[in-house]
Biotite code that builds the C-alpha atoms (Angstrom):
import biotite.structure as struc

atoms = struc.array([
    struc.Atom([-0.164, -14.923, 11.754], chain_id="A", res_id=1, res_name="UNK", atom_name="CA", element="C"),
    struc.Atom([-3.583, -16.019, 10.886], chain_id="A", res_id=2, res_name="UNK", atom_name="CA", element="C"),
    struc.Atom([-3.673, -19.054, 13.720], chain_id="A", res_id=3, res_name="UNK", atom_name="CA", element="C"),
    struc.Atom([-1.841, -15.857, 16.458], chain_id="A", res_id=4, res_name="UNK", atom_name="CA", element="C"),
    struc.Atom([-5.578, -13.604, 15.515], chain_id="A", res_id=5, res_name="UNK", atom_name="CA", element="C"),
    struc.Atom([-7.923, -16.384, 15.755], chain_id="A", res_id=6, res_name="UNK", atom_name="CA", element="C"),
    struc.Atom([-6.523, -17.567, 19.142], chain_id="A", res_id=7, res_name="UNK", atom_name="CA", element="C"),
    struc.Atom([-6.250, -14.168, 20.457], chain_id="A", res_id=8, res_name="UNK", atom_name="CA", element="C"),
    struc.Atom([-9.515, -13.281, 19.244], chain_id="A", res_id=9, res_name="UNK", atom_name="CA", element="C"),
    struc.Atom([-10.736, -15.990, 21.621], chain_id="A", res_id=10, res_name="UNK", atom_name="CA", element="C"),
    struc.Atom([-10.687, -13.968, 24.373], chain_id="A", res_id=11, res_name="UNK", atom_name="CA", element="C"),
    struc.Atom([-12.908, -10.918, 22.587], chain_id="A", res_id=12, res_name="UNK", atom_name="CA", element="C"),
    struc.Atom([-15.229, -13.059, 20.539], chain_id="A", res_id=13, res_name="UNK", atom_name="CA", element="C"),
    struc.Atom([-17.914, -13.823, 23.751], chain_id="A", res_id=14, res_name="UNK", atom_name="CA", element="C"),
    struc.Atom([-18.226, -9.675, 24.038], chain_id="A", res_id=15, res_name="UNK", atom_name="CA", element="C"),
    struc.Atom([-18.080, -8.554, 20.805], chain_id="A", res_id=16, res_name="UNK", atom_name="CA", element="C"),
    struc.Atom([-18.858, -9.798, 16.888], chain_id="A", res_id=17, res_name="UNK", atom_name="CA", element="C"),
    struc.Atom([-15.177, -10.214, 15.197], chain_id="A", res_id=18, res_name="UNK", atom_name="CA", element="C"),
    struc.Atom([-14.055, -11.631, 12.065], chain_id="A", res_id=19, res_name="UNK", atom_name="CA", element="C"),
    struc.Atom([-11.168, -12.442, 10.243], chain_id="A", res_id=20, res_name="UNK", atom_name="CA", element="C"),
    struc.Atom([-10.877, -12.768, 6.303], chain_id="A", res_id=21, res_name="UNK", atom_name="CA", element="C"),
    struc.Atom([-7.883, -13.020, 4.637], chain_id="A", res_id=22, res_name="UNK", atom_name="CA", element="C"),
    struc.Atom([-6.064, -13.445, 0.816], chain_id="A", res_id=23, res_name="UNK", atom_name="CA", element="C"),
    struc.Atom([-3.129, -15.162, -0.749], chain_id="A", res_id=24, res_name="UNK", atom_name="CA", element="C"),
    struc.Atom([-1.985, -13.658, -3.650], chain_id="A", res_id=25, res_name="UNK", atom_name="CA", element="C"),
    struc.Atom([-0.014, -16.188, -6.276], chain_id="A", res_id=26, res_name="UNK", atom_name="CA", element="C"),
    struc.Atom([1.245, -15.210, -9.310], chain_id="A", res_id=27, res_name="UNK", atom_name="CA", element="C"),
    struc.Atom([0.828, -17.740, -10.680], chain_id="A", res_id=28, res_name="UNK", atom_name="CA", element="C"),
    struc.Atom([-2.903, -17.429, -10.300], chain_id="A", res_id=29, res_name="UNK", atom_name="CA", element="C"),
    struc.Atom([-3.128, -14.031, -11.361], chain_id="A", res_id=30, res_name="UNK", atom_name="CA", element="C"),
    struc.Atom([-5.702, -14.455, -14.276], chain_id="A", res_id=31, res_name="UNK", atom_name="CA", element="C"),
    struc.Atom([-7.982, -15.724, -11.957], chain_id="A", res_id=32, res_name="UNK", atom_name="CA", element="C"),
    struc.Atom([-7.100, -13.812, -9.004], chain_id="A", res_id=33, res_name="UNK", atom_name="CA", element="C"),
    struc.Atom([-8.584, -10.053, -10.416], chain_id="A", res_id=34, res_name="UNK", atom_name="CA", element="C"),
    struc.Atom([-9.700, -7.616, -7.624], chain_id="A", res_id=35, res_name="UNK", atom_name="CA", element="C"),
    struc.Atom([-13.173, -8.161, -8.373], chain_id="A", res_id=36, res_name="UNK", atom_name="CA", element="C"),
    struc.Atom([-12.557, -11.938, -7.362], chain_id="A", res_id=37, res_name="UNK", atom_name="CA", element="C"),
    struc.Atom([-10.516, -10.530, -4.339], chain_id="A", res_id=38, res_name="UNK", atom_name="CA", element="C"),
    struc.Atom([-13.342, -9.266, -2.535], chain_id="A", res_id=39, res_name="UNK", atom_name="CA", element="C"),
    struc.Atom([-15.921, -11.624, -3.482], chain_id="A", res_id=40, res_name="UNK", atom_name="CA", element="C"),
    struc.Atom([-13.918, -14.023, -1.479], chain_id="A", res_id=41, res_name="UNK", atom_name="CA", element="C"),
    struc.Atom([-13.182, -11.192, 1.288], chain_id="A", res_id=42, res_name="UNK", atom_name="CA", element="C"),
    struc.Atom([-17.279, -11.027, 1.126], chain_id="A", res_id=43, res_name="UNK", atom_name="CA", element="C"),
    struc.Atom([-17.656, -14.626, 0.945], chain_id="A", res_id=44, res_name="UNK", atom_name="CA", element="C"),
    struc.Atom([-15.532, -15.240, 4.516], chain_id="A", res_id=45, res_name="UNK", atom_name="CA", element="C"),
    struc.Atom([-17.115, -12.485, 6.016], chain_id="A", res_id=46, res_name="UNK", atom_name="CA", element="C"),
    struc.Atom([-20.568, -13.301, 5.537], chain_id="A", res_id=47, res_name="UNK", atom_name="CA", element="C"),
    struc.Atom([-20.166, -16.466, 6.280], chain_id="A", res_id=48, res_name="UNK", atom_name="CA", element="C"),
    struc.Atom([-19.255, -15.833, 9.657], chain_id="A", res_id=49, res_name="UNK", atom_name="CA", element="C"),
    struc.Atom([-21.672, -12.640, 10.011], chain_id="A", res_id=50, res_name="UNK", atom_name="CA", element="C"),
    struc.Atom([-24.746, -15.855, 9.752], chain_id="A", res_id=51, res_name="UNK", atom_name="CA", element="C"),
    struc.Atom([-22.454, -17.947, 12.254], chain_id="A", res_id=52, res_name="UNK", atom_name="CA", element="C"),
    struc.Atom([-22.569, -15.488, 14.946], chain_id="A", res_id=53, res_name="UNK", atom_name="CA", element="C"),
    struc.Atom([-24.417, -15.943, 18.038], chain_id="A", res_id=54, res_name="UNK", atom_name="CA", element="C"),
    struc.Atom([-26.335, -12.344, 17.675], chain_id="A", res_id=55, res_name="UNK", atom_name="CA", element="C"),
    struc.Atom([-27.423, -13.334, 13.773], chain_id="A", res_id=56, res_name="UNK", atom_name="CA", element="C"),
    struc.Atom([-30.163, -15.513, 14.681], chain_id="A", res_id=57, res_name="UNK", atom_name="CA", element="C"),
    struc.Atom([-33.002, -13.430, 13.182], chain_id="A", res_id=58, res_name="UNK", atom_name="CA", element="C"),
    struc.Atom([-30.844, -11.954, 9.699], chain_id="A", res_id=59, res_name="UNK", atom_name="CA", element="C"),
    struc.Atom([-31.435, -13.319, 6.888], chain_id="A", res_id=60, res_name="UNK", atom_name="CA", element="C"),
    struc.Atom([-29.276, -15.444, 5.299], chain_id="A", res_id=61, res_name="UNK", atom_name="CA", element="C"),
    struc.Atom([-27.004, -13.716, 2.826], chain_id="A", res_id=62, res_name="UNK", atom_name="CA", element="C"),
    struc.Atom([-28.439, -10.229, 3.719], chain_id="A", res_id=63, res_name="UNK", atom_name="CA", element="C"),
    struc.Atom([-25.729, -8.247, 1.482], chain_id="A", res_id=64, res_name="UNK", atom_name="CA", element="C"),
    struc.Atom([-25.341, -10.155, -0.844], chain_id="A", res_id=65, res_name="UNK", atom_name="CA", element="C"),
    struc.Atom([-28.498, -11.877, -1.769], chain_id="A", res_id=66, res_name="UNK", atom_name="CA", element="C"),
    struc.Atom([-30.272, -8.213, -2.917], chain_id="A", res_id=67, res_name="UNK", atom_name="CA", element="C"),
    struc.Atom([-27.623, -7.598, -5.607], chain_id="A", res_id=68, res_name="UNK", atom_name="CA", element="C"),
    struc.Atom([-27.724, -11.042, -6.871], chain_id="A", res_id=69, res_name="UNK", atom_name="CA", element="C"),
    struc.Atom([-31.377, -10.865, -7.737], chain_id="A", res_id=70, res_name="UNK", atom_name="CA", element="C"),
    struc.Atom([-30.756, -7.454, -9.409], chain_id="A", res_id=71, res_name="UNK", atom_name="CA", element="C"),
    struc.Atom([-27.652, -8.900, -11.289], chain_id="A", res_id=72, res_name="UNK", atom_name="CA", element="C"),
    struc.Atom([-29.150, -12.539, -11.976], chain_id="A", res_id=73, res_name="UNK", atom_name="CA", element="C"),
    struc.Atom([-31.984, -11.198, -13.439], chain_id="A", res_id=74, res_name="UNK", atom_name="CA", element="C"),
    struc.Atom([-29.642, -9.160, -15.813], chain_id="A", res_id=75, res_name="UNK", atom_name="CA", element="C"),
    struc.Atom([-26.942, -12.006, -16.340], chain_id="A", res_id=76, res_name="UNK", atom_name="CA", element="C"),
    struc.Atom([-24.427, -9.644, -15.186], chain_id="A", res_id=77, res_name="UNK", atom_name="CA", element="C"),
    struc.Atom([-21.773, -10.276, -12.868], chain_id="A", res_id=78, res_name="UNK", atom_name="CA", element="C"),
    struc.Atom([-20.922, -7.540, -10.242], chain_id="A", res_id=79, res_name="UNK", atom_name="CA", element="C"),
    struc.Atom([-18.229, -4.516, -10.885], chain_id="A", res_id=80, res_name="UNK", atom_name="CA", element="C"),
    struc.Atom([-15.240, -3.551, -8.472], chain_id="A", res_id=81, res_name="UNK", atom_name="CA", element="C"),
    struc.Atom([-17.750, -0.071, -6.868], chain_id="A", res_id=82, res_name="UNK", atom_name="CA", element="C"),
    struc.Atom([-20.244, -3.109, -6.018], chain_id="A", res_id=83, res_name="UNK", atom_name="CA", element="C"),
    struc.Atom([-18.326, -5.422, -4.158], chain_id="A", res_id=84, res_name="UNK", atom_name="CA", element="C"),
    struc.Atom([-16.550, -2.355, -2.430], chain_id="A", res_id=85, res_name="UNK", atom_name="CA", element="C"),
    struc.Atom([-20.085, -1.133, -1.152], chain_id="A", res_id=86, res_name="UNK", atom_name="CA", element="C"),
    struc.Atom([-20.993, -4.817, 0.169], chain_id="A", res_id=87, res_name="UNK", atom_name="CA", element="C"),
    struc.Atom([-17.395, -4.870, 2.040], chain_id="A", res_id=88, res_name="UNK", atom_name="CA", element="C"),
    struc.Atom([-17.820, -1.914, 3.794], chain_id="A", res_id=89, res_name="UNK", atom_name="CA", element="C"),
    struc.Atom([-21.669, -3.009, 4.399], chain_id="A", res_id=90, res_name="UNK", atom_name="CA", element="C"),
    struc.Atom([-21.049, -6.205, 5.966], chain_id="A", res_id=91, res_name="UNK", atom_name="CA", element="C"),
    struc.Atom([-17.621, -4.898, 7.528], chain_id="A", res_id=92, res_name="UNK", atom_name="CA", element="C"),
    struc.Atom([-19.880, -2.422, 9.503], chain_id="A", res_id=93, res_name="UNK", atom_name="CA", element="C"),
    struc.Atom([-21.573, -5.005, 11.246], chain_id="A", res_id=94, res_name="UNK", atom_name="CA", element="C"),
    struc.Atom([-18.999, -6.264, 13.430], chain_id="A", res_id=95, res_name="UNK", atom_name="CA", element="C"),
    struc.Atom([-17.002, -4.653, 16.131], chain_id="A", res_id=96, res_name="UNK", atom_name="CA", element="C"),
    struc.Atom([-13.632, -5.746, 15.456], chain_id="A", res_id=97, res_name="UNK", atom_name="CA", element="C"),
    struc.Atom([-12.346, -6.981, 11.925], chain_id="A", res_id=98, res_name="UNK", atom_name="CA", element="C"),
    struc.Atom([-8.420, -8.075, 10.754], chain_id="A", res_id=99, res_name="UNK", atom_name="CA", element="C"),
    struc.Atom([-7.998, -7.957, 6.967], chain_id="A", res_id=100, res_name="UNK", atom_name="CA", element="C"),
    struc.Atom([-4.878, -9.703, 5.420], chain_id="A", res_id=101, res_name="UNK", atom_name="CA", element="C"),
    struc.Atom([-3.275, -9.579, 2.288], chain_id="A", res_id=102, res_name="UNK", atom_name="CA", element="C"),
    struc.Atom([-0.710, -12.111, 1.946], chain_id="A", res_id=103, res_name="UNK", atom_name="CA", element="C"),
    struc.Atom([2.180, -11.378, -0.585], chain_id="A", res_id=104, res_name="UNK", atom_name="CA", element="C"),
    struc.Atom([0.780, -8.367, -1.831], chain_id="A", res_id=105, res_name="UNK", atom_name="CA", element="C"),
    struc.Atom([4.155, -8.177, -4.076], chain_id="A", res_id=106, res_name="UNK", atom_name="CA", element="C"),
    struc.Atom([2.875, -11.085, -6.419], chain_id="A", res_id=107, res_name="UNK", atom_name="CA", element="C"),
    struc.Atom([-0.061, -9.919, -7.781], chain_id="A", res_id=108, res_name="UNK", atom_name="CA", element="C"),
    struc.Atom([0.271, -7.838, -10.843], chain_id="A", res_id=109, res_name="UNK", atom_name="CA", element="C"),
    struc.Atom([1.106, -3.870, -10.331], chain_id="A", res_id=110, res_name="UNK", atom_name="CA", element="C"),
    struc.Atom([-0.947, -2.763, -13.645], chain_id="A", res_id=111, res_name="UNK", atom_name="CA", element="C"),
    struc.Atom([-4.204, -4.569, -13.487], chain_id="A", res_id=112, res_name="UNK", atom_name="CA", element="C"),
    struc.Atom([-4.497, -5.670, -9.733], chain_id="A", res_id=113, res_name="UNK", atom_name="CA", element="C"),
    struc.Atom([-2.545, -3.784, -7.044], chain_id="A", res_id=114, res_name="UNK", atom_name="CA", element="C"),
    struc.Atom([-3.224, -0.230, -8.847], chain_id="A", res_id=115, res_name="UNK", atom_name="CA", element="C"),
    struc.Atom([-6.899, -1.106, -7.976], chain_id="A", res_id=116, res_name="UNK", atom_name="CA", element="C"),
    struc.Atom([-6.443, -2.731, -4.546], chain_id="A", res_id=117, res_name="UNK", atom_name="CA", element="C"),
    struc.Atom([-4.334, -0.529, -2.953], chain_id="A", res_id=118, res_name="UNK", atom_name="CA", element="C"),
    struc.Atom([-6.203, 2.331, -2.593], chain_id="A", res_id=119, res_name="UNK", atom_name="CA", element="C"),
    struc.Atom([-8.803, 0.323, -1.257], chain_id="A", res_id=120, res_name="UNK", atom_name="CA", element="C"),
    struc.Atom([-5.953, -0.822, 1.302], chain_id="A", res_id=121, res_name="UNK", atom_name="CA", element="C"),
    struc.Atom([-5.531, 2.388, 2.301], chain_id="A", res_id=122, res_name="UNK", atom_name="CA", element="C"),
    struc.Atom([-8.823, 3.650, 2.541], chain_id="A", res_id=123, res_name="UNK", atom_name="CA", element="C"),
    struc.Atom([-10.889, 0.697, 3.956], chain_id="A", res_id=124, res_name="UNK", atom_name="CA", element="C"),
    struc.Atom([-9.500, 1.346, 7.524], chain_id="A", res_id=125, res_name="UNK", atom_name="CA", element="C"),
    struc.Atom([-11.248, 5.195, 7.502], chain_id="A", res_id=126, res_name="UNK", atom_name="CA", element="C"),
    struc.Atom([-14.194, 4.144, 5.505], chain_id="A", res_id=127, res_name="UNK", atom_name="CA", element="C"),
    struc.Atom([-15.040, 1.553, 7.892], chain_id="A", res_id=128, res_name="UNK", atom_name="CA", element="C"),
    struc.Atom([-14.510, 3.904, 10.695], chain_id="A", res_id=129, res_name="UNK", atom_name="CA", element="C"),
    struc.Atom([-16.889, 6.338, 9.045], chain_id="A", res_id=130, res_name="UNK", atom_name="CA", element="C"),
    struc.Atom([-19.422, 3.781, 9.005], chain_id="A", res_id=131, res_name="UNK", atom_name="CA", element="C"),
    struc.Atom([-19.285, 3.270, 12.643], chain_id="A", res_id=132, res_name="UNK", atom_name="CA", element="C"),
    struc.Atom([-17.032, 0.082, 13.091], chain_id="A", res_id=133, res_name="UNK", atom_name="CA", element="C"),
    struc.Atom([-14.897, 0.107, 16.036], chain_id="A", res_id=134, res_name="UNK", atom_name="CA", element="C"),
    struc.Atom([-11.895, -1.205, 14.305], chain_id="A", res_id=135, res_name="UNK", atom_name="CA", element="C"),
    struc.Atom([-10.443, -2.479, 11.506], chain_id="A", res_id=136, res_name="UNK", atom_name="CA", element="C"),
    struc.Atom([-6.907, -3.794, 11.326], chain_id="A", res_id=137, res_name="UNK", atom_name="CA", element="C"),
    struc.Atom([-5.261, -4.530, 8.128], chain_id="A", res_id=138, res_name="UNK", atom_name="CA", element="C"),
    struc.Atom([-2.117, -6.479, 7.809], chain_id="A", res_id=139, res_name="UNK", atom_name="CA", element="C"),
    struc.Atom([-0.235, -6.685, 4.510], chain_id="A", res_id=140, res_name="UNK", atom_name="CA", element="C"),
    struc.Atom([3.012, -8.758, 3.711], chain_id="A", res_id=141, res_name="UNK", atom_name="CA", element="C"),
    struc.Atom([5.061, -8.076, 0.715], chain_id="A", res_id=142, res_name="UNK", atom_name="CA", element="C"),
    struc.Atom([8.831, -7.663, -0.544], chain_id="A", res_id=143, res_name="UNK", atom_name="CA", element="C"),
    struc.Atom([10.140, -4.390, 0.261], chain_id="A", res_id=144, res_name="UNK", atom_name="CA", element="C"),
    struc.Atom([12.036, -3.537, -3.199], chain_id="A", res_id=145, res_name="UNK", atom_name="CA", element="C"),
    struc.Atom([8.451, -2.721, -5.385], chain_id="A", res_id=146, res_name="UNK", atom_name="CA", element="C"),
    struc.Atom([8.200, 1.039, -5.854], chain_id="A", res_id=147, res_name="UNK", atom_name="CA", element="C"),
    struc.Atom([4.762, 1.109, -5.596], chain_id="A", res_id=148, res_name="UNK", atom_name="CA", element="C"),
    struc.Atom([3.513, -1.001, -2.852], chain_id="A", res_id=149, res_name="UNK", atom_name="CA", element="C"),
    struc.Atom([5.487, 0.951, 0.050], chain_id="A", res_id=150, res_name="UNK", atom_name="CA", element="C"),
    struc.Atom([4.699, 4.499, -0.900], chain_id="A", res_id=151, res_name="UNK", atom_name="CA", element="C"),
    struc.Atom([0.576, 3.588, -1.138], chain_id="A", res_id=152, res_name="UNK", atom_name="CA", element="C"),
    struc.Atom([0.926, 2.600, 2.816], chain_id="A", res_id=153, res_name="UNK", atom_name="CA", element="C"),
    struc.Atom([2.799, 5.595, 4.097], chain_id="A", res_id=154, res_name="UNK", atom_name="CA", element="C"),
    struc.Atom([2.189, 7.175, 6.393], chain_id="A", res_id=155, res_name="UNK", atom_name="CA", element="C"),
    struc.Atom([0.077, 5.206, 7.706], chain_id="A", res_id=156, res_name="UNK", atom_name="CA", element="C"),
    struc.Atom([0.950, 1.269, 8.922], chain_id="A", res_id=157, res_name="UNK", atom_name="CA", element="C"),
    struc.Atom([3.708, -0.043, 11.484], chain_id="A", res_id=158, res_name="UNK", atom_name="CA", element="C"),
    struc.Atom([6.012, -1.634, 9.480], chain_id="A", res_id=159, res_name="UNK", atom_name="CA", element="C"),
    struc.Atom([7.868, -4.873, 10.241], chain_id="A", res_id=160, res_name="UNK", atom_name="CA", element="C"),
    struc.Atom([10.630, -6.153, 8.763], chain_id="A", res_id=161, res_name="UNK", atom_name="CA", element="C"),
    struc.Atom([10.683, -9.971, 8.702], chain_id="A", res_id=162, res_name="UNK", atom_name="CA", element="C"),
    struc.Atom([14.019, -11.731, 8.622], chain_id="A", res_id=163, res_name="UNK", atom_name="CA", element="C"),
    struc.Atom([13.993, -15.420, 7.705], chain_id="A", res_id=164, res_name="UNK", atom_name="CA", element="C"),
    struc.Atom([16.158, -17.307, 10.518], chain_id="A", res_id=165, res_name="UNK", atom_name="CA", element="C"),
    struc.Atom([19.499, -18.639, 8.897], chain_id="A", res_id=166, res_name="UNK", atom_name="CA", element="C"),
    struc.Atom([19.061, -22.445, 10.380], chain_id="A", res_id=167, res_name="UNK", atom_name="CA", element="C"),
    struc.Atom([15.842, -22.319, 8.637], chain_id="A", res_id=168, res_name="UNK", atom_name="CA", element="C"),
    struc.Atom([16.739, -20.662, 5.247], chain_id="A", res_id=169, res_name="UNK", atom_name="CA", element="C"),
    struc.Atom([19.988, -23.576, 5.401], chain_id="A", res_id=170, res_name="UNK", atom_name="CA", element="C"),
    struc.Atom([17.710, -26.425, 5.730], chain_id="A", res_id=171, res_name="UNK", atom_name="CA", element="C"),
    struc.Atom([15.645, -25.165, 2.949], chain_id="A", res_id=172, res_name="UNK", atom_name="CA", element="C"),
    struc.Atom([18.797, -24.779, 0.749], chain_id="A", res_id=173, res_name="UNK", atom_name="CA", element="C"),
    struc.Atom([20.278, -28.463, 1.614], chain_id="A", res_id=174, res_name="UNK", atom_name="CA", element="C"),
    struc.Atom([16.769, -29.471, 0.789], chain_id="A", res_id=175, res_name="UNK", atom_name="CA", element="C"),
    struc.Atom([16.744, -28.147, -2.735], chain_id="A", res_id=176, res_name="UNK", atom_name="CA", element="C"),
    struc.Atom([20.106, -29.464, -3.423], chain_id="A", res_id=177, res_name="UNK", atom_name="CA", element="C"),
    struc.Atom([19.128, -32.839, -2.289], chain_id="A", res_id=178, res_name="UNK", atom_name="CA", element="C"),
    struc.Atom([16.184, -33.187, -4.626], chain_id="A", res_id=179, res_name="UNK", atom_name="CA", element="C"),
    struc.Atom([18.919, -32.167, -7.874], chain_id="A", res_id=180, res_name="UNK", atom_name="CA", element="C"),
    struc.Atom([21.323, -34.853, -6.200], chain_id="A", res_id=181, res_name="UNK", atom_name="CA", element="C"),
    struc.Atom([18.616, -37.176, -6.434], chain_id="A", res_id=182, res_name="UNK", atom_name="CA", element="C"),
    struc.Atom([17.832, -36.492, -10.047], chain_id="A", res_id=183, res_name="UNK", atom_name="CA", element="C"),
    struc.Atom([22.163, -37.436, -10.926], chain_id="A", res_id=184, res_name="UNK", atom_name="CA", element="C"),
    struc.Atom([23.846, -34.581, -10.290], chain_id="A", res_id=185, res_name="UNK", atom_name="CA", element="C"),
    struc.Atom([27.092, -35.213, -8.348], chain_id="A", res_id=186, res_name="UNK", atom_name="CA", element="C"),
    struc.Atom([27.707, -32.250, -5.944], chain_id="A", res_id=187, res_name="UNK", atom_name="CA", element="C"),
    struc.Atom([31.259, -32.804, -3.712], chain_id="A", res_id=188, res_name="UNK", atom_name="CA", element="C"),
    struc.Atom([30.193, -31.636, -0.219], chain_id="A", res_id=189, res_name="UNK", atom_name="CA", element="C"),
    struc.Atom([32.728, -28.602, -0.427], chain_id="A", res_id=190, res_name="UNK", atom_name="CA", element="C"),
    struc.Atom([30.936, -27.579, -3.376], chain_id="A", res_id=191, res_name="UNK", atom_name="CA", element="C"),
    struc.Atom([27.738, -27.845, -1.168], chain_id="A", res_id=192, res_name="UNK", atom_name="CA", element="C"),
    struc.Atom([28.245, -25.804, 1.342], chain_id="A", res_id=193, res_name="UNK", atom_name="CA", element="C"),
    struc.Atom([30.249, -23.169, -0.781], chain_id="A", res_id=194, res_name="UNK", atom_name="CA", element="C"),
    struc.Atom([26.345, -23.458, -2.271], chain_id="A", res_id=195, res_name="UNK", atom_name="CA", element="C"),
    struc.Atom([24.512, -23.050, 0.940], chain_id="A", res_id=196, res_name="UNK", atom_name="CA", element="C"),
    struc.Atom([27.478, -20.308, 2.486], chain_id="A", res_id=197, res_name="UNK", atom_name="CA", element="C"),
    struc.Atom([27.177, -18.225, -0.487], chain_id="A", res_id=198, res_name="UNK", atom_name="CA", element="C"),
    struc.Atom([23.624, -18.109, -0.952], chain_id="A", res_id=199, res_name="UNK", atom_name="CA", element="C"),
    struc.Atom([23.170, -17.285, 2.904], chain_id="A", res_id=200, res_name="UNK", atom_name="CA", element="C"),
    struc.Atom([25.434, -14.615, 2.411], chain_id="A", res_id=201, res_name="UNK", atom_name="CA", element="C"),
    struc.Atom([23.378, -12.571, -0.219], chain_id="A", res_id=202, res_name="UNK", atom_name="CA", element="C"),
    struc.Atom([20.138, -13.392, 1.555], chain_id="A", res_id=203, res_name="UNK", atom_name="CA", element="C"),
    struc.Atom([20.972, -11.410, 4.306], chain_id="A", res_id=204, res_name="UNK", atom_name="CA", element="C"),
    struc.Atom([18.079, -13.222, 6.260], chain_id="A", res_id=205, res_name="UNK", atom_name="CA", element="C"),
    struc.Atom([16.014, -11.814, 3.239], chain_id="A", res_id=206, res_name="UNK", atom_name="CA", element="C"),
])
């Protein structure tokens, strides 16, 4: 998805001052992944590419971010969530065209990271508009069956469903078993594809 927006972008980038930032959310890394570290990285990408555009030659470098660092430095403080939300929709405003993505939204945890991020999901897109961007596209993946992801996006995305290819989803399977063949186990090859048959059954291309 990411490599299909930066090549079509190609063909808008010589008119007009796009960008592209994106997240993956592990949960394995959610201690470090908190929403506050979320947008700093959001803020990171997008600056970075705000001083690499051809019509930045005269900013500053690090014009959003570099005021509140003094003021926080100075302090020893780091920044709070309302901070780093002002600076996104600051530097957001200052291009014409912007994709957001938030990759397995689903892993992070509901209680102390997607209960702050998803109203800023849902809200970013009209904010941004109110502060004159032109557009701003968010695209969020995540497993259908949490109660509390699907409800925070309605009414408002197009929703697709994705449906893993069964050739693909079988070679991952064989692969797996493999690796435990390789470790001792003996696994007949009846037993092996009663394995991959059944499992492709429930998955359901899911």
């Amino acid at each position: 998805m990411i490599k299909h927006i930066e090549q079509s972008r190609i063909l808008v980038v010589r008119d007009q001052k796009a960008a592209l930032a994106y997240v993956y959310f592990d949960y394995k890394d959610r201690a470090r992944q908190t929403p506050e570290n979320i947008l700093a990285g959001l803020l990171k990408q997008l600056e970075f590419q705000l001083a690499n555009s051809p019509s930045s030659t005269d900013m500053p470098p690090l014009p959003h971010i570099q005021p509140l660092y003094e003021r926080l430095h100075s302090q020893r403080k780091r920044p709070v969530f309302p901070d780093l939300q002002g600076m996104l929709l600051s530097i957001v405003a200052e291009f014409d065209d912007v994709y957001l993505l938030f990759d397995a939204l689903d892993e992070c945890d509901e209680a102390t990271q997607r209960n702050v991020l998803l109203p800023l999901i849902t809200q970013l897109p009209l904010s941004i508009t109110q502060e004159g961007n032109k557009g701003c596209k968010i695209f969020v993946t995540a497993r259908p069956h949490y109660a509390d992801i699907q409800p925070a996006l309605e009414p408002q995305p197009l929703k697709l469903e994705i449906i893993a290819d069964a050739v693909d989803m079988e070679l991952v399977i064989r692969a797996k078993i493999a690796v435990v063949k390789q470790k001792g186990a003996r696994i007949p090859a009846q037993l092996e594809q009663d394995i991959v048959s059944a499992i492709l059954d429930k998955a359901d291309g899911r």
